[in-house]
C-alpha positions, 0 to 999 in steps of 0.5 A: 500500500505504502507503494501504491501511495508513493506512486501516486504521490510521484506521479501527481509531482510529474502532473504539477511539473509539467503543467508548470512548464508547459506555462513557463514556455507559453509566458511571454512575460519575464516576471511570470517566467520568474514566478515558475521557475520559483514555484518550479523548483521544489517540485522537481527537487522532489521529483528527482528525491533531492529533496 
């Protein structure tokens, strides 16, 4: 079960992470762009268990 839930848990990280990438690339503005990559940043440490 714990498993299943880590799946989950990493797999809803991926979900967030590629959202917040598809709309850092589609941004025209810097201080959006900046504003991603800040939100970014934790969910990939995670992702990749940096962090």
């Amino acid at each position: 079960m714990a498993t299943l839930i880590t799946i989950l848990y990493y797999l809803l990280l991926a979900f967030f992470a590629v959202g917040f990438i598809w709309n850092f690339r589609k941004s025209r503005n810097w201080q959006a762009e900046a504003l991603y990559l800040i939100v970014l940043l934790p969910f990939l440490l995670r992702l990749f268990r940096l962090k």
